[in-house]
N, C-alpha and C positions, 0 to 999 in steps of 0.2 A: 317800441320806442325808437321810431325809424325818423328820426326829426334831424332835417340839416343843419349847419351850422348857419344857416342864411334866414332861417325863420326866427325871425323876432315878435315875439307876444308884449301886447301892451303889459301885463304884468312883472315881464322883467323889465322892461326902461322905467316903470314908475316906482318898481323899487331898487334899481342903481342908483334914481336921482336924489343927490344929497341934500332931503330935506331936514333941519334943524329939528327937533320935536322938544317942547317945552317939561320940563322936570317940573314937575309936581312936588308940593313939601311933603306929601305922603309917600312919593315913589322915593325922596330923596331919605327919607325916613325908613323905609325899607333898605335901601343900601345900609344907611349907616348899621342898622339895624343886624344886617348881614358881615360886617367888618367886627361888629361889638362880640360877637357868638366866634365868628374866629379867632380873634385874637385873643379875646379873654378864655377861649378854651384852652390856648395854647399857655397863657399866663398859669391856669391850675393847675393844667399837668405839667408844668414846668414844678410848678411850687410842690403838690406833691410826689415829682420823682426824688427833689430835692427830700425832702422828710424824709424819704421812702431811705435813699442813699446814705444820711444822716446814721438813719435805724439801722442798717445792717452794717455799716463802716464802723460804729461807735458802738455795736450791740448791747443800742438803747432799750431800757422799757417803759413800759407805758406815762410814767412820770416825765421822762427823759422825751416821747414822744411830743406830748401838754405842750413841753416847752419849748420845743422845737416849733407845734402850730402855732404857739401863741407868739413867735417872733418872725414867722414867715407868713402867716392868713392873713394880715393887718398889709404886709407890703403889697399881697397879690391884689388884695380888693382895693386900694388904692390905685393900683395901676387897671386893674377892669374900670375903676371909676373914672380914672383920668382918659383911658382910652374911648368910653364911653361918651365923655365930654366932649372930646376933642371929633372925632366921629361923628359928631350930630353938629358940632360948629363947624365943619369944614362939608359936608354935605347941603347943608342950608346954605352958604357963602352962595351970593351974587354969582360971585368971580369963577366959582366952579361949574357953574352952570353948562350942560351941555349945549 
């Protein structure tokens, strides 16, 4: 790997040169795709450390848990949904286009 600093290969000038490349609605589907999975993971274990904290703060039982999911599952999936939404309209946009 004895190459000077002076030797230029057509293959690096034609990829420094800043070609635009078109986004595709299936690649941009993919992103969104990839945003959806992280953030909604982060929204679950948000919601169930919350439970989790709940449980052992309040040395809830299993009744006491019921009602804890059943007033925190309804806001996470909401917000996965909305993120979800929002995620796949802001990838598709015109305007975001690479």
């Amino acid at each position: 790997m004895s190459h000077s600093a002076s030797d230029s290969s057509p293959a690096t000038s034609a990829a420094s040169s800043s070609v635009p490349m078109s986004t595709t609605k299936f690649t941009a589907f993919l992103t969104a795709i990839g945003a959806i999975v992280l953030i909604g993971s982060e929204i679950w274990l948000a919601a169930v450390g919350a439970i989790w904290a709940f449980h052992g703060y309040f040395d809830m039982g299993l009744i006491g848990d019921g009602i804890l999911i059943a007033l925190v599952a309804p806001l996470a999936l909401w917000a996965t949904w909305m993120t979800a939404k929002l995620a796949i309209a802001a990838e598709l946009n015109p305007e975001n286009a690479d």
